[in-house]
Biotite code that builds the C-alpha atoms (Angstrom):
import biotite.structure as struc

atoms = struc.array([
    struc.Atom([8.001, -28.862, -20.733], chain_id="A", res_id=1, res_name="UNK", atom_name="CA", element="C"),
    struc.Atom([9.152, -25.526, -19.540], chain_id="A", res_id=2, res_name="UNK", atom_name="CA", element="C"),
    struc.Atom([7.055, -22.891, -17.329], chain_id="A", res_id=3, res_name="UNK", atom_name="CA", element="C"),
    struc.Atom([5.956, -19.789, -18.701], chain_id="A", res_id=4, res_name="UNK", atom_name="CA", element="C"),
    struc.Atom([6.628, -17.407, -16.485], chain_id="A", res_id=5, res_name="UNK", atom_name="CA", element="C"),
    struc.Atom([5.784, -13.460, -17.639], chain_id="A", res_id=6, res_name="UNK", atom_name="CA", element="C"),
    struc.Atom([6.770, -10.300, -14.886], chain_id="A", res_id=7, res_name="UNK", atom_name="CA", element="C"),
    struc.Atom([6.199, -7.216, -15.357], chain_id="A", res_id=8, res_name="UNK", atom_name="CA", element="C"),
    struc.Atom([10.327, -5.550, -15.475], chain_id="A", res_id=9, res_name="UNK", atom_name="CA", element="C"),
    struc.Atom([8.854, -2.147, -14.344], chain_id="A", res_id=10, res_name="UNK", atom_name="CA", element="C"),
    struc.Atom([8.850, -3.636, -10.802], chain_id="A", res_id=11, res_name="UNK", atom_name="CA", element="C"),
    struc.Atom([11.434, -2.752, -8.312], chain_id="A", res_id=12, res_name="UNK", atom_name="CA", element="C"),
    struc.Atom([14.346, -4.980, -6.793], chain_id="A", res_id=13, res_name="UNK", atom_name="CA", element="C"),
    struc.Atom([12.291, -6.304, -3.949], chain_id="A", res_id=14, res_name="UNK", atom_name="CA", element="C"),
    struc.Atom([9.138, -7.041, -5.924], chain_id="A", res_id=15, res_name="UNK", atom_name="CA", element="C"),
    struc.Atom([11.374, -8.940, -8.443], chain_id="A", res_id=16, res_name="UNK", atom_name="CA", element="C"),
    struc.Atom([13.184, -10.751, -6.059], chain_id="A", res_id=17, res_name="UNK", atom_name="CA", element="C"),
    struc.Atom([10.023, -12.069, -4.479], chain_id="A", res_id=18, res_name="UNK", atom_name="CA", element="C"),
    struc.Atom([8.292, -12.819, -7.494], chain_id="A", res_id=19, res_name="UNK", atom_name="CA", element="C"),
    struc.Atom([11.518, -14.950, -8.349], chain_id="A", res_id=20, res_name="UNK", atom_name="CA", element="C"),
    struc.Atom([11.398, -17.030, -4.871], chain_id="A", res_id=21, res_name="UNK", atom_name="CA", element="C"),
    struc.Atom([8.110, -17.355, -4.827], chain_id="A", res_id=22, res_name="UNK", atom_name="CA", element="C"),
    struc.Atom([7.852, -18.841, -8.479], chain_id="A", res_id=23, res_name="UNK", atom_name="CA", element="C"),
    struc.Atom([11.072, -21.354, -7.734], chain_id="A", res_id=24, res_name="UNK", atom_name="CA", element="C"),
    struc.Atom([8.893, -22.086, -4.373], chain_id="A", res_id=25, res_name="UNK", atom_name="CA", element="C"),
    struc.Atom([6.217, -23.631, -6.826], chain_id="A", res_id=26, res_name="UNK", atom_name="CA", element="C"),
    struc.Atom([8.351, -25.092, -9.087], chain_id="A", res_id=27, res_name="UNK", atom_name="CA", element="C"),
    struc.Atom([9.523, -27.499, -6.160], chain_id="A", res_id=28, res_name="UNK", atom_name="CA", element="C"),
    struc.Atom([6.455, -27.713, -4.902], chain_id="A", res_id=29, res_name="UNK", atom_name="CA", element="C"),
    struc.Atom([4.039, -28.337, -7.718], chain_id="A", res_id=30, res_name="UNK", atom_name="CA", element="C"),
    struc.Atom([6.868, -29.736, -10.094], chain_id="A", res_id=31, res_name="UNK", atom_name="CA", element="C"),
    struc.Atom([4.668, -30.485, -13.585], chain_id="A", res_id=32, res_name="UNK", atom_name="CA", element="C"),
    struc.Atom([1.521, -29.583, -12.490], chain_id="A", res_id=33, res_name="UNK", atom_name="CA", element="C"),
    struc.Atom([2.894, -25.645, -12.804], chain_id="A", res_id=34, res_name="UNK", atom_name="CA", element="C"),
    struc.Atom([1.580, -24.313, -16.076], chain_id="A", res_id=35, res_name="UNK", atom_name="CA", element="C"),
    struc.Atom([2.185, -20.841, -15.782], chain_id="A", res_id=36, res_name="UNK", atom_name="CA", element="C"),
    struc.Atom([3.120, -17.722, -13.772], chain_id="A", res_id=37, res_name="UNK", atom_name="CA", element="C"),
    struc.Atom([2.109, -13.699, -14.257], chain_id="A", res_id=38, res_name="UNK", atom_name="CA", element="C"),
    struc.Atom([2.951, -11.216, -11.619], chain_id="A", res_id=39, res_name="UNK", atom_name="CA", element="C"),
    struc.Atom([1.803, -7.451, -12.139], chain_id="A", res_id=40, res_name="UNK", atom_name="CA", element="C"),
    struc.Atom([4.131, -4.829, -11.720], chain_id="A", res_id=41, res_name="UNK", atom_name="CA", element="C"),
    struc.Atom([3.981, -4.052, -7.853], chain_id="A", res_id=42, res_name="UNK", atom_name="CA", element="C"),
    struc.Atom([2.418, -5.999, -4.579], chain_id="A", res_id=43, res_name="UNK", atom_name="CA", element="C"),
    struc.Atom([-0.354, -3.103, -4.905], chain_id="A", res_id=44, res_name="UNK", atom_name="CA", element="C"),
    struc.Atom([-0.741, -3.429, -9.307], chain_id="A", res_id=45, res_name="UNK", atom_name="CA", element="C"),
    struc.Atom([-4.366, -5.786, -8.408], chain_id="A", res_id=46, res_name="UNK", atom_name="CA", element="C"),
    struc.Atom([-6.310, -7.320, -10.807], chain_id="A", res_id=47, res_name="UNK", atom_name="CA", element="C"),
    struc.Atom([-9.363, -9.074, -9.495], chain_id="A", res_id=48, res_name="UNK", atom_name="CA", element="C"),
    struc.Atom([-7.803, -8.193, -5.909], chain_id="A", res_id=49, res_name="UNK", atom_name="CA", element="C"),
    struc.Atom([-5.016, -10.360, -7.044], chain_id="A", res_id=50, res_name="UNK", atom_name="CA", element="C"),
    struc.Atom([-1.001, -9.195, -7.960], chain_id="A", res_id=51, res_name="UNK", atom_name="CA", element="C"),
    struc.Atom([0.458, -13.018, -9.272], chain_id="A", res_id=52, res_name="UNK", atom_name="CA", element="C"),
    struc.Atom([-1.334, -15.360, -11.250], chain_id="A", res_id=53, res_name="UNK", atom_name="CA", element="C"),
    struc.Atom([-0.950, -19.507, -10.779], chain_id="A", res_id=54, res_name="UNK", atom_name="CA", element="C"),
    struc.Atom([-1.915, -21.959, -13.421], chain_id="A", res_id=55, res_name="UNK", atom_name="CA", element="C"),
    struc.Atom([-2.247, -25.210, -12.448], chain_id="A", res_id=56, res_name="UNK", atom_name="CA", element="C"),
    struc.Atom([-3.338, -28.537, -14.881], chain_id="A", res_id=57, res_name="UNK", atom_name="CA", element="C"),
    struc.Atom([-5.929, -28.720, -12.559], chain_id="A", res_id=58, res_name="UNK", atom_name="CA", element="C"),
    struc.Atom([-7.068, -26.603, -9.300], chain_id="A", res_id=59, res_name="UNK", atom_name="CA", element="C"),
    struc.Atom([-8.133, -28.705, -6.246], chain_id="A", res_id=60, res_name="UNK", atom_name="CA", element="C"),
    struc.Atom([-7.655, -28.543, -2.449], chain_id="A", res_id=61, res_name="UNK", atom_name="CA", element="C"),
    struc.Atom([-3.937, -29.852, -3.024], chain_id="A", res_id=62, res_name="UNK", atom_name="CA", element="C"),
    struc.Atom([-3.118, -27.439, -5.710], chain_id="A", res_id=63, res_name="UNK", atom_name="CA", element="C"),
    struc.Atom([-4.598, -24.301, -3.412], chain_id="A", res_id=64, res_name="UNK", atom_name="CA", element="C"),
    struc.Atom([-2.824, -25.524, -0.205], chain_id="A", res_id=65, res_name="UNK", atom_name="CA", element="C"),
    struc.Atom([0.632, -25.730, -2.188], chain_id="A", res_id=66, res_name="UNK", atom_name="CA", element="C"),
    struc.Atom([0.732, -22.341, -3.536], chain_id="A", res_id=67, res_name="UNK", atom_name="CA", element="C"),
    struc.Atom([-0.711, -20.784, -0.253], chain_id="A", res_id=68, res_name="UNK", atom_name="CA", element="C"),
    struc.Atom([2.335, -22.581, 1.237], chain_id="A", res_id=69, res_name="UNK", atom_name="CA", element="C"),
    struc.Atom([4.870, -21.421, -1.445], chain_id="A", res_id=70, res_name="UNK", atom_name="CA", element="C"),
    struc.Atom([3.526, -17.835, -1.115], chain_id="A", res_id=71, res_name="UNK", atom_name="CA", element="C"),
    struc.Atom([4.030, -17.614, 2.655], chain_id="A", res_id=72, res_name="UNK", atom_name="CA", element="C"),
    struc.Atom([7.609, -19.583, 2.839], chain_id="A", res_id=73, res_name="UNK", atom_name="CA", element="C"),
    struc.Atom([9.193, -17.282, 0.056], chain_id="A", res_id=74, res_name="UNK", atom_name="CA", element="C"),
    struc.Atom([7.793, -14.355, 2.172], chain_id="A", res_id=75, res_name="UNK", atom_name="CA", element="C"),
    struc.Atom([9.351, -15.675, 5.244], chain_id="A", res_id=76, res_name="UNK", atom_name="CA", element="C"),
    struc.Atom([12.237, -16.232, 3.334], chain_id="A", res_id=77, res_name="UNK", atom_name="CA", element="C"),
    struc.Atom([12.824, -13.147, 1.904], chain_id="A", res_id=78, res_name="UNK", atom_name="CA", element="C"),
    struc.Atom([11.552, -11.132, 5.352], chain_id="A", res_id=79, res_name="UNK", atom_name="CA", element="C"),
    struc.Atom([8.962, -9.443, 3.355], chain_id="A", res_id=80, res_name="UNK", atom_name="CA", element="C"),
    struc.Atom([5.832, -10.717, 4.753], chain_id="A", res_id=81, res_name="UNK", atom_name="CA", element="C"),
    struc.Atom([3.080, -7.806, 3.865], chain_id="A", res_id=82, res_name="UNK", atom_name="CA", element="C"),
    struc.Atom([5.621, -6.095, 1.082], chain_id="A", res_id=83, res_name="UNK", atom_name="CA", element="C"),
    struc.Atom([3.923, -3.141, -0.641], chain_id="A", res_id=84, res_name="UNK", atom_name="CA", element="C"),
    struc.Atom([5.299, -0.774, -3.060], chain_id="A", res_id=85, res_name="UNK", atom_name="CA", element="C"),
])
């Protein structure tokens, strides 16, 4: 079962590229339990004070602590902790 995984191709380079690490980040880390991922166009596009979307199978204190984890390492990674359009 594959990952749907939906960006908005307006976005610039850096946006992109972070979107990309971030959703390979919870690929390794949540493995099946990833459903789905939607990112809006730019760090500052917010929807319910949000930019990317997660879907889990099932959200618990596990699920929350991975993708808080995956969202700060591909930051690091990419040295582009705070990035805004």
């Amino acid at each position: 079962m594959g990952v749907s995984y939906l960006v908005d191709l307006t976005a610039g380079p850096p946006w992109l590229e972070l979107v990309r690490e971030f959703r390979a980040e919870l690929q390794r880390r949540l493995g099946r339990r990833l459903r789905r991922v939607v990112a809006r166009s730019s760090p500052d596009d917010l929807l319910y004070d949000g930019n990317v979307f997660v879907f889990v199978d099932r959200v618990d204190a596990e699920a929350l602590r991975l993708v808080a984890r995956a969202a700060l390492d591909a930051q690091r990674r990419l040295g582009v902790e705070g990035l805004s359009s």
